[in-house]
PyMOL Python script that loads the backbone (N, CA, C, O; Angstrom):
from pymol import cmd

cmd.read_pdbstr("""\
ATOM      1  N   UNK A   1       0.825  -1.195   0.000  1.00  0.00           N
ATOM      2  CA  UNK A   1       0.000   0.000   0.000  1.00  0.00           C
ATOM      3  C   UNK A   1       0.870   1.260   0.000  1.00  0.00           C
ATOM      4  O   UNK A   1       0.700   2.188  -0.790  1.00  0.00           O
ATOM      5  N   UNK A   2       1.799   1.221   0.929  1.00  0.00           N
ATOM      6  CA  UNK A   2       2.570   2.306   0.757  1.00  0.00           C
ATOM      7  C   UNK A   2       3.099   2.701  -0.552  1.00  0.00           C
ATOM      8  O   UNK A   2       2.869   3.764  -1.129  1.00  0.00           O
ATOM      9  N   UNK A   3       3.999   1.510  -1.052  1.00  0.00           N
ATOM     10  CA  UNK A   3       4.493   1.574  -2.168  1.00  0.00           C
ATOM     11  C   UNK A   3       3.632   2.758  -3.685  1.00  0.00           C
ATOM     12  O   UNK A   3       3.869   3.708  -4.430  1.00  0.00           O
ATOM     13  N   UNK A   4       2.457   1.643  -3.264  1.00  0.00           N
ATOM     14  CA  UNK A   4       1.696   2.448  -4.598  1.00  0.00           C
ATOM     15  C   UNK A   4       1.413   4.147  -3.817  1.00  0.00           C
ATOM     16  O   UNK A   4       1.787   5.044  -4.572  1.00  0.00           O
ATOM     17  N   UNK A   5       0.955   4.539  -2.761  1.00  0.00           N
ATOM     18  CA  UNK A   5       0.646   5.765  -2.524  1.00  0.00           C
ATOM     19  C   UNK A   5       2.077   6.955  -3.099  1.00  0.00           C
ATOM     20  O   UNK A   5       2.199   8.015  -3.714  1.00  0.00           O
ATOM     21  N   UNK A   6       3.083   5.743  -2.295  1.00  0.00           N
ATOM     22  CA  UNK A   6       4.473   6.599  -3.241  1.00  0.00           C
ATOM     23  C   UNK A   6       4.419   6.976  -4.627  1.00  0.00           C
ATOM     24  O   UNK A   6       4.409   8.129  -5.058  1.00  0.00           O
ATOM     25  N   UNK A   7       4.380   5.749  -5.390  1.00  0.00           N
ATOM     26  CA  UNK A   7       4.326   5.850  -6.871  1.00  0.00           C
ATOM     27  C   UNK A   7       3.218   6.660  -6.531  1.00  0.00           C
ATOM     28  O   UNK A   7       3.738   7.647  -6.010  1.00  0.00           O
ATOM     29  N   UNK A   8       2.084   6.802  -6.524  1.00  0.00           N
ATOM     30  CA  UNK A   8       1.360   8.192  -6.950  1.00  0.00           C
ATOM     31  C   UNK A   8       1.890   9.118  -6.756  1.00  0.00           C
ATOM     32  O   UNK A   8       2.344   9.733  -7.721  1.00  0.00           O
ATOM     33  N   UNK A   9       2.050   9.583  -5.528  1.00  0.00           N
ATOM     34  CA  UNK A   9       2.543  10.949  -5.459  1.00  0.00           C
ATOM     35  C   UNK A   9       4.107  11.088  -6.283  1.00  0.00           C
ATOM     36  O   UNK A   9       4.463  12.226  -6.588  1.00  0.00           O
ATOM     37  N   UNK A  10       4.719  10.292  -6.517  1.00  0.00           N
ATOM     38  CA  UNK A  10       5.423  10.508  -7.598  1.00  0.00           C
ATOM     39  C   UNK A  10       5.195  10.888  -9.120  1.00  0.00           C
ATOM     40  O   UNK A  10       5.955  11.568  -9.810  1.00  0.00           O
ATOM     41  N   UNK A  11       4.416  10.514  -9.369  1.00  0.00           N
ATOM     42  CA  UNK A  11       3.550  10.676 -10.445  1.00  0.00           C
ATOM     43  C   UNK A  11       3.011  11.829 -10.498  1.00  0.00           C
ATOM     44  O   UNK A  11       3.119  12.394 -11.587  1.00  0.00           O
ATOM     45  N   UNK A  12       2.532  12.303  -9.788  1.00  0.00           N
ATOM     46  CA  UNK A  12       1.620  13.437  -9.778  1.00  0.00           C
ATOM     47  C   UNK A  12       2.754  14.654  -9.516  1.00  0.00           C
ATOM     48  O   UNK A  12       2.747  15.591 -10.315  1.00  0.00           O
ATOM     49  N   UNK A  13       3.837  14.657  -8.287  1.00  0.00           N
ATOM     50  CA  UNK A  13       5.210  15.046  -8.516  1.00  0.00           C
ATOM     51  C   UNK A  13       5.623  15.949 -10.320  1.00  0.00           C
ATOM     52  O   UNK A  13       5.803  17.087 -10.753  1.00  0.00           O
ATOM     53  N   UNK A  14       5.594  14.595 -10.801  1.00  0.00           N
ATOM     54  CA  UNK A  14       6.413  14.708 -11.969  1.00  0.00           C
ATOM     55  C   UNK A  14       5.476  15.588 -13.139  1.00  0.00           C
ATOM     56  O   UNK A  14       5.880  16.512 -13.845  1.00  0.00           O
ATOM     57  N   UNK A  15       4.270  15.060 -13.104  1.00  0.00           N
ATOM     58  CA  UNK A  15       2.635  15.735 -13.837  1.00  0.00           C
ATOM     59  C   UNK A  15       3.220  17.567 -13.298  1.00  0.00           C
ATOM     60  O   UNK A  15       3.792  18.425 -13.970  1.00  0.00           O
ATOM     61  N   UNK A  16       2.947  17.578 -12.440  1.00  0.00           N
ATOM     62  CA  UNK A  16       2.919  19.216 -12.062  1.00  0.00           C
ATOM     63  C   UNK A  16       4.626  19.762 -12.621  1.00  0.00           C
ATOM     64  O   UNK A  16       4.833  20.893 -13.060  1.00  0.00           O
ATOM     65  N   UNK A  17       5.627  18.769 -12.490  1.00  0.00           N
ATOM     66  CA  UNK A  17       6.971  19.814 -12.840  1.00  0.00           C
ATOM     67  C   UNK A  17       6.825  20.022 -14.120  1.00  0.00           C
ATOM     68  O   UNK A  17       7.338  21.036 -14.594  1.00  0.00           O
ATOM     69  N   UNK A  18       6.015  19.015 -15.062  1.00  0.00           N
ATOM     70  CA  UNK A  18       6.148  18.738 -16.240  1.00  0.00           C
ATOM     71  C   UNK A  18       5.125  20.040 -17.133  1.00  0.00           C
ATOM     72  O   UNK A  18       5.499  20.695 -18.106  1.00  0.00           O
ATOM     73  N   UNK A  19       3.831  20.117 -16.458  1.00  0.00           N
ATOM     74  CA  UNK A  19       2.787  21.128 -16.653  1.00  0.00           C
ATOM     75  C   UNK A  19       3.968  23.258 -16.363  1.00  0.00           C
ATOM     76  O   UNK A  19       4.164  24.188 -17.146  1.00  0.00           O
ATOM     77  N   UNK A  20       4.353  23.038 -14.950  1.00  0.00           N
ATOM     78  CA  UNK A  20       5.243  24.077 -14.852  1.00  0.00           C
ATOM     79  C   UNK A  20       6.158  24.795 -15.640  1.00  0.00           C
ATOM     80  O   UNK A  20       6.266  26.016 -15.760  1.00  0.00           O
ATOM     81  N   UNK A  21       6.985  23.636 -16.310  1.00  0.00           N
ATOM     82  CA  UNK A  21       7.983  23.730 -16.974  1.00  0.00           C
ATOM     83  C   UNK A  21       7.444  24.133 -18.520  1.00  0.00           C
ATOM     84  O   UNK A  21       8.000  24.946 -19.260  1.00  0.00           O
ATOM     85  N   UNK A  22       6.223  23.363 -18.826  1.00  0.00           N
ATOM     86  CA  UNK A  22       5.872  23.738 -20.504  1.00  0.00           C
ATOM     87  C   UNK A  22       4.513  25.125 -20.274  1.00  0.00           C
ATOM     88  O   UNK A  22       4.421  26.207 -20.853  1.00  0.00           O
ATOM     89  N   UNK A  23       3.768  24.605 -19.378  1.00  0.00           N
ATOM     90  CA  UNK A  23       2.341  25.430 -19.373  1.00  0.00           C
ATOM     91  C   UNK A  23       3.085  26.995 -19.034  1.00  0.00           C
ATOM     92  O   UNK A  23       2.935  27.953 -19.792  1.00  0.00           O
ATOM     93  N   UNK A  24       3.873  27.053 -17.807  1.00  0.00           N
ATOM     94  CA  UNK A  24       3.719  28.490 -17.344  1.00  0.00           C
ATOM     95  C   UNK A  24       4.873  29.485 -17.877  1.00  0.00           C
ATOM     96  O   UNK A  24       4.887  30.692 -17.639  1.00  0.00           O
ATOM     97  N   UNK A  25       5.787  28.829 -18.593  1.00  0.00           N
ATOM     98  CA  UNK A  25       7.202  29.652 -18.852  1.00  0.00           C
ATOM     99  C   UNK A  25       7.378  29.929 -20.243  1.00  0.00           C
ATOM    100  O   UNK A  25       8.438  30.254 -20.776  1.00  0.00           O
ATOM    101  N   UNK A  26       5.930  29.732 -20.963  1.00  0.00           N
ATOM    102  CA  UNK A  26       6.133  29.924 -22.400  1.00  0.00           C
ATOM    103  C   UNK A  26       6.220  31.128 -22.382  1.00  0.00           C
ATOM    104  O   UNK A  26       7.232  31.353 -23.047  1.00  0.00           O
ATOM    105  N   UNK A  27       5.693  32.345 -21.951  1.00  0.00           N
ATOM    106  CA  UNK A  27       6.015  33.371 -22.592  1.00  0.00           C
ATOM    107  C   UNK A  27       6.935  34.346 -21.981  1.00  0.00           C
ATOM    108  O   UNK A  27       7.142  35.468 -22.442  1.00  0.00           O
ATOM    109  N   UNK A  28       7.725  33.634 -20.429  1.00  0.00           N
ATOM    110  CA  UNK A  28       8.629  34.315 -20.135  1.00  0.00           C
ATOM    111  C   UNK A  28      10.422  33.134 -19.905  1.00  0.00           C
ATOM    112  O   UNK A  28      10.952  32.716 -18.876  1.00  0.00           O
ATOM    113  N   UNK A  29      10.720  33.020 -20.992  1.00  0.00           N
ATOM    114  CA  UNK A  29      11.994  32.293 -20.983  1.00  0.00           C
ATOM    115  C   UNK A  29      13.009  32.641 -20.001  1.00  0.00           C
ATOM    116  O   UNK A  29      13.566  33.738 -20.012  1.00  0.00           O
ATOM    117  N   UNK A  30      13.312  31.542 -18.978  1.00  0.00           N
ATOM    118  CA  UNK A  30      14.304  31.724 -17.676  1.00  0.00           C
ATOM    119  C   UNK A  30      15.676  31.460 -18.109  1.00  0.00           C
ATOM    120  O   UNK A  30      15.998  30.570 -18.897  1.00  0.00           O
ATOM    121  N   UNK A  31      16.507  32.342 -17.509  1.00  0.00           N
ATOM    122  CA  UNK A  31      18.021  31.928 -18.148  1.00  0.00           C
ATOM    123  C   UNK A  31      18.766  31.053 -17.456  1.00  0.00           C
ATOM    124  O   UNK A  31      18.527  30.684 -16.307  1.00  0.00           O
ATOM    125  N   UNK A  32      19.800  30.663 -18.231  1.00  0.00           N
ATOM    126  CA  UNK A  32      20.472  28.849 -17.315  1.00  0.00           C
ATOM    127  C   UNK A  32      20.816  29.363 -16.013  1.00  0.00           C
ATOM    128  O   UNK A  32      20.908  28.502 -15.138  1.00  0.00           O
ATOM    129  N   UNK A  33      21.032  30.575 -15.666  1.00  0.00           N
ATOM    130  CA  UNK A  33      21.747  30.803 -14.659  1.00  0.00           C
ATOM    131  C   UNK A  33      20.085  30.549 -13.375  1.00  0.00           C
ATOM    132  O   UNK A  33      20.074  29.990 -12.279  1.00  0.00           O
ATOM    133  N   UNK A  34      19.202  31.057 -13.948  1.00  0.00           N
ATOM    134  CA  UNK A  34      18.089  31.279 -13.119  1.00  0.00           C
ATOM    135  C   UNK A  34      17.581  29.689 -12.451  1.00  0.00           C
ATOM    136  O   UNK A  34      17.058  29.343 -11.392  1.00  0.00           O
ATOM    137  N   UNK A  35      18.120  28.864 -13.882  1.00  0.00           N
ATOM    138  CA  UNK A  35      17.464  27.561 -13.497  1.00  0.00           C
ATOM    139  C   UNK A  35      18.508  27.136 -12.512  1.00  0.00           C
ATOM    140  O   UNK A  35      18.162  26.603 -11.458  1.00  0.00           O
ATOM    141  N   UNK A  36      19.536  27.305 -12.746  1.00  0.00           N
ATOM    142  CA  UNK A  36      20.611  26.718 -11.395  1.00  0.00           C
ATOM    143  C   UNK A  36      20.443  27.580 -10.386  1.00  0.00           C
ATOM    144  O   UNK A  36      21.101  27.128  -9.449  1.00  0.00           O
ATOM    145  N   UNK A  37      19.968  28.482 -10.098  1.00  0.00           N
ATOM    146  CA  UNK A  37      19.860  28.890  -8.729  1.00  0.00           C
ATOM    147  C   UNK A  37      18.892  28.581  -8.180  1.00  0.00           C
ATOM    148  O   UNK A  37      18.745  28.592  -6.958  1.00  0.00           O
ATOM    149  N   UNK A  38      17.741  28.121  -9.335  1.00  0.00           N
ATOM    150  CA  UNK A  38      16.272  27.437  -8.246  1.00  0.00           C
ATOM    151  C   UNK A  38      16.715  26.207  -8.142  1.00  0.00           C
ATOM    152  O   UNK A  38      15.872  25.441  -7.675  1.00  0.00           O
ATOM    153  N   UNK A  39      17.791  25.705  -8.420  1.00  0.00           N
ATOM    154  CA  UNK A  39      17.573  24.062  -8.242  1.00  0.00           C
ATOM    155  C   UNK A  39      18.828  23.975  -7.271  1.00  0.00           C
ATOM    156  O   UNK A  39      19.208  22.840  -6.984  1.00  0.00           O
ATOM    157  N   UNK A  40      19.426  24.931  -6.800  1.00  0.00           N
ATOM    158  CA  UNK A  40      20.218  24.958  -5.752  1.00  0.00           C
ATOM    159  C   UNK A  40      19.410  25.657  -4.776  1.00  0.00           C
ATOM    160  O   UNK A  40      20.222  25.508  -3.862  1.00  0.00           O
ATOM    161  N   UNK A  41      18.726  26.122  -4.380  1.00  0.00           N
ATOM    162  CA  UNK A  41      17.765  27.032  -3.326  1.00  0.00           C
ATOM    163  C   UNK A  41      16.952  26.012  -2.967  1.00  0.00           C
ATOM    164  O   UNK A  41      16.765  25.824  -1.765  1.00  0.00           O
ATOM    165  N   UNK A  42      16.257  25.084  -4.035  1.00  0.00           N
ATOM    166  CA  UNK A  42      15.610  23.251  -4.028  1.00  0.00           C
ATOM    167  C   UNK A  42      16.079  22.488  -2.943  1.00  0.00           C
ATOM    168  O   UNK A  42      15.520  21.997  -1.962  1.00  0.00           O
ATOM    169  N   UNK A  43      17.469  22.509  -3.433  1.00  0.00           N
ATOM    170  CA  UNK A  43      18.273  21.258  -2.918  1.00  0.00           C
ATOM    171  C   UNK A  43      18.753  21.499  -1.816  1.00  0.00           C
ATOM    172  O   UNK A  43      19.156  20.525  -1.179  1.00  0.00           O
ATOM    173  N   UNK A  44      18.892  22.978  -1.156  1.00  0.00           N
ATOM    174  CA  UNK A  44      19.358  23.772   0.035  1.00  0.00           C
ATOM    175  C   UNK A  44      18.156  23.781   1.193  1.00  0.00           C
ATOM    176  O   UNK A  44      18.246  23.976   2.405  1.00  0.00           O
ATOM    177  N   UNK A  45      17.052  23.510   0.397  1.00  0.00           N
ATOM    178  CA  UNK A  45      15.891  23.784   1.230  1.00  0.00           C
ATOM    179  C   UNK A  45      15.389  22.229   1.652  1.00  0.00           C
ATOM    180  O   UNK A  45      14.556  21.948   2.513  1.00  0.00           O
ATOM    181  N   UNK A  46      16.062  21.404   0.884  1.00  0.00           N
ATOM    182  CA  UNK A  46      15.494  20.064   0.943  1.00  0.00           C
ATOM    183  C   UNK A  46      16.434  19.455   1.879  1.00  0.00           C
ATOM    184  O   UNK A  46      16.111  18.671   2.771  1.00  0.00           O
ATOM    185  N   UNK A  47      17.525  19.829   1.642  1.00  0.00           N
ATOM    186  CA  UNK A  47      18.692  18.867   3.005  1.00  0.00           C
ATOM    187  C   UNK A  47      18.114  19.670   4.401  1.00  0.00           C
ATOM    188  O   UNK A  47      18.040  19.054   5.464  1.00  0.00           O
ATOM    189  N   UNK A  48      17.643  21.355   4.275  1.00  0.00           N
ATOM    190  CA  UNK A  48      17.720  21.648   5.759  1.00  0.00           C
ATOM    191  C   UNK A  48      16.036  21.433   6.664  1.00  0.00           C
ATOM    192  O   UNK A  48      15.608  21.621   7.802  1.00  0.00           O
ATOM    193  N   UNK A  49      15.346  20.788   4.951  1.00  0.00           N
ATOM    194  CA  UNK A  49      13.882  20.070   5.992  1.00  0.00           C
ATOM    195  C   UNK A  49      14.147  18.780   6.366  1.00  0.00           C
ATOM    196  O   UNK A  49      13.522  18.217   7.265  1.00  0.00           O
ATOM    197  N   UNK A  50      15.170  18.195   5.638  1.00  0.00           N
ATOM    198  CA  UNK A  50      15.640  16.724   5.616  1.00  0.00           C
ATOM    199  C   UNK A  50      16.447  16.830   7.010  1.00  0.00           C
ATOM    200  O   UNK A  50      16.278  15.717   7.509  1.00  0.00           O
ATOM    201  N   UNK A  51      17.007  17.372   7.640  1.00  0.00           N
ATOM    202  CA  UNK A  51      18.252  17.850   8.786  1.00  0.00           C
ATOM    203  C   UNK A  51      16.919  18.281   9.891  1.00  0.00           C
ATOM    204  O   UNK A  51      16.601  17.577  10.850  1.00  0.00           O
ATOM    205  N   UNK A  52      16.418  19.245   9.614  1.00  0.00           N
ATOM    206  CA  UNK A  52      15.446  19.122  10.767  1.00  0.00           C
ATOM    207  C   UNK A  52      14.821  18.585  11.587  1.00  0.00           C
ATOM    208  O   UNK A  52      14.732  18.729  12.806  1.00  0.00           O
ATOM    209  N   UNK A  53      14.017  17.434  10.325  1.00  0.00           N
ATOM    210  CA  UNK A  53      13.075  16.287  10.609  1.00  0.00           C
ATOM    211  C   UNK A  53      13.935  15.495  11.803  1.00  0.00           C
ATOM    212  O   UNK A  53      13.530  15.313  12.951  1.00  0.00           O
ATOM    213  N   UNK A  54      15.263  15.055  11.240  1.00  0.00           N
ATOM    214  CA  UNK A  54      15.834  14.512  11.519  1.00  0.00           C
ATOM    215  C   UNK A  54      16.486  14.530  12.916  1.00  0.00           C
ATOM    216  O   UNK A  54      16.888  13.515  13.484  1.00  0.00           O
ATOM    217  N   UNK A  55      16.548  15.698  13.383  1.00  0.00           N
ATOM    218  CA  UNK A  55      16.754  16.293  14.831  1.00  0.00           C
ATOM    219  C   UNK A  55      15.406  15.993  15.681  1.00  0.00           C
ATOM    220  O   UNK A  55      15.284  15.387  16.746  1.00  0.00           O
ATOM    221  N   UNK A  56      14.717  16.437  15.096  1.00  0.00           N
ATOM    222  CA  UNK A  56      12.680  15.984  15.413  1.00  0.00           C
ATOM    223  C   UNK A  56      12.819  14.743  16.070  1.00  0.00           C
ATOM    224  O   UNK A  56      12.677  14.665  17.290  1.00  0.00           O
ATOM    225  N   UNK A  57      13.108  13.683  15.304  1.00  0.00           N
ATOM    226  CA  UNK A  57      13.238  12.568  15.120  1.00  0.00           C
ATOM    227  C   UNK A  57      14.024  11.860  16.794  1.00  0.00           C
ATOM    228  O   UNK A  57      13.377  11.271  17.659  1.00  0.00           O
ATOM    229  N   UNK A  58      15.559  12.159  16.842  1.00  0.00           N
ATOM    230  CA  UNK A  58      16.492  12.225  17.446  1.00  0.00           C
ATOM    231  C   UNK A  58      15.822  12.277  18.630  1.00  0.00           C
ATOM    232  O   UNK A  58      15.285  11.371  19.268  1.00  0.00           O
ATOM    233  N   UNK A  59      15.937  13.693  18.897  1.00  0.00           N
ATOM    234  CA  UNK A  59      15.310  14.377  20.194  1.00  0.00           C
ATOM    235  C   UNK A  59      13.948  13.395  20.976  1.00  0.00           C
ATOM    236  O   UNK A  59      14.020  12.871  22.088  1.00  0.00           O
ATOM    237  N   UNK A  60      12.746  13.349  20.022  1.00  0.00           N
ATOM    238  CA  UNK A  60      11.663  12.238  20.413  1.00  0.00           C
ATOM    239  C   UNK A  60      12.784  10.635  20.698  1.00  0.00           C
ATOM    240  O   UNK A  60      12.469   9.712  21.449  1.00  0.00           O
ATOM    241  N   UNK A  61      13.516  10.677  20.228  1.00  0.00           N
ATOM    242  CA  UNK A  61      13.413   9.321  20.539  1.00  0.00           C
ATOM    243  C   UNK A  61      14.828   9.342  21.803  1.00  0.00           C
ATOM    244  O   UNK A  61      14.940   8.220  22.297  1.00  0.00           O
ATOM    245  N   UNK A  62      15.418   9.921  22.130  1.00  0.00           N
ATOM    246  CA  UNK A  62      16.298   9.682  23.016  1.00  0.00           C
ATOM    247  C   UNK A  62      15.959  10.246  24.174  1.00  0.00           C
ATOM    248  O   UNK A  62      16.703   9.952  25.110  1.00  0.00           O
ATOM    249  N   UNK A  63      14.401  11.503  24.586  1.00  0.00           N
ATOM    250  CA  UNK A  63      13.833  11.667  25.688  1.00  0.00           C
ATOM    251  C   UNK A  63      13.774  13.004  25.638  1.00  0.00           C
ATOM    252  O   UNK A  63      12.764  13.565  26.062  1.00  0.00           O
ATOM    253  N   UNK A  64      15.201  13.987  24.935  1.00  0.00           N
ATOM    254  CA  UNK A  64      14.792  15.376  25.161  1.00  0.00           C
ATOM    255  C   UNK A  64      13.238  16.126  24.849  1.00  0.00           C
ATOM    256  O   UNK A  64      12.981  17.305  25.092  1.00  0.00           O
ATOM    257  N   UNK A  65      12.601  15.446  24.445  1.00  0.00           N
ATOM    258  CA  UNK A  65      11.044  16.525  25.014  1.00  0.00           C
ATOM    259  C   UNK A  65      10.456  16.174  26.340  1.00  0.00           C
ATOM    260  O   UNK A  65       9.573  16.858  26.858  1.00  0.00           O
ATOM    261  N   UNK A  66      11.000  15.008  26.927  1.00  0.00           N
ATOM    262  CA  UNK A  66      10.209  15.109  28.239  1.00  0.00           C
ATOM    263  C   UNK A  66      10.114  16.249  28.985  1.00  0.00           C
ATOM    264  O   UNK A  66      10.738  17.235  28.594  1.00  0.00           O
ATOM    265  N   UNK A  67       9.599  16.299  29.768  1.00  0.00           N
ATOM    266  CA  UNK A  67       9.525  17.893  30.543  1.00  0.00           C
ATOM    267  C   UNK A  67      10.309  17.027  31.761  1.00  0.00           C
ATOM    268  O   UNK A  67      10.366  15.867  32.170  1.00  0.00           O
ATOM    269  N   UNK A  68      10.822  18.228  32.040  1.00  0.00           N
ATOM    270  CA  UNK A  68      12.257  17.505  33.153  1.00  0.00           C
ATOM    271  C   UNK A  68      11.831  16.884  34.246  1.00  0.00           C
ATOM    272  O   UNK A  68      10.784  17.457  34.548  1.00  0.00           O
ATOM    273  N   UNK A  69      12.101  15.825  35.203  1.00  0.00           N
ATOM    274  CA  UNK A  69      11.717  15.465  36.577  1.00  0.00           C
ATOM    275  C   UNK A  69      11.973  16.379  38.171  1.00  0.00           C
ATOM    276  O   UNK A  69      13.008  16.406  38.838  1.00  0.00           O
ATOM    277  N   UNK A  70      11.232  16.767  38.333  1.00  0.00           N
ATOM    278  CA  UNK A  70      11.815  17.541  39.536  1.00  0.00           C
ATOM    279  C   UNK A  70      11.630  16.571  40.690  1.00  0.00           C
ATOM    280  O   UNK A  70      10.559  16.003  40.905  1.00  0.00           O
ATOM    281  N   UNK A  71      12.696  16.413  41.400  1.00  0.00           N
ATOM    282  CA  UNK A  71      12.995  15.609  42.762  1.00  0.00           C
ATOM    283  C   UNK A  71      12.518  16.287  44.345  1.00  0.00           C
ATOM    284  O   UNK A  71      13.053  17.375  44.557  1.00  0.00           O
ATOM    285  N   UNK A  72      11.757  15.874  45.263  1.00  0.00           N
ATOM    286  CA  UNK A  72      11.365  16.486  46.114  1.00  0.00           C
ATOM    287  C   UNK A  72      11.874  16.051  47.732  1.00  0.00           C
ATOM    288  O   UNK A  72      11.469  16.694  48.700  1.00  0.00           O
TER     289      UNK A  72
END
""", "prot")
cmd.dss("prot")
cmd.show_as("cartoon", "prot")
cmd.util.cbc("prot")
cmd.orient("prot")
């Protein structure tokens, strides 16, 4: 089940870059330089949600969100 929900949203992923790329930029042509800076700003934005999660992750699982114990 997972699998296929992936493949969809992959699919649908690829449908929208594909629509983006032909539907919306016909009448304003982006220069190579423009396309490498969105696909580095992409890939910059994707390691530091990827790095986040990942601290998210960490933190839940080794205890730091507990709220601290106070001793009496």
């Amino acid at each position: 089940m997972r699998i296929a929900i992936s493949i969809g949203l992959l699919v649908f992923l690829v449908a929208v870059g594909v629509y983006a790329y032909e539907g919306l930029a016909v009448d304003a042509p982006v220069p190579t330089y423009g396309i490498v800076m969105f696909t580095i700003g992409i890939a910059v934005l994707a390691t530091v949600c990827v790095g986040l999660m990942g601290l998210l992750f960490y933190s839940s699982r080794r205890g730091y969100d507990e709220p601290p114990h106070v001793k009496r």
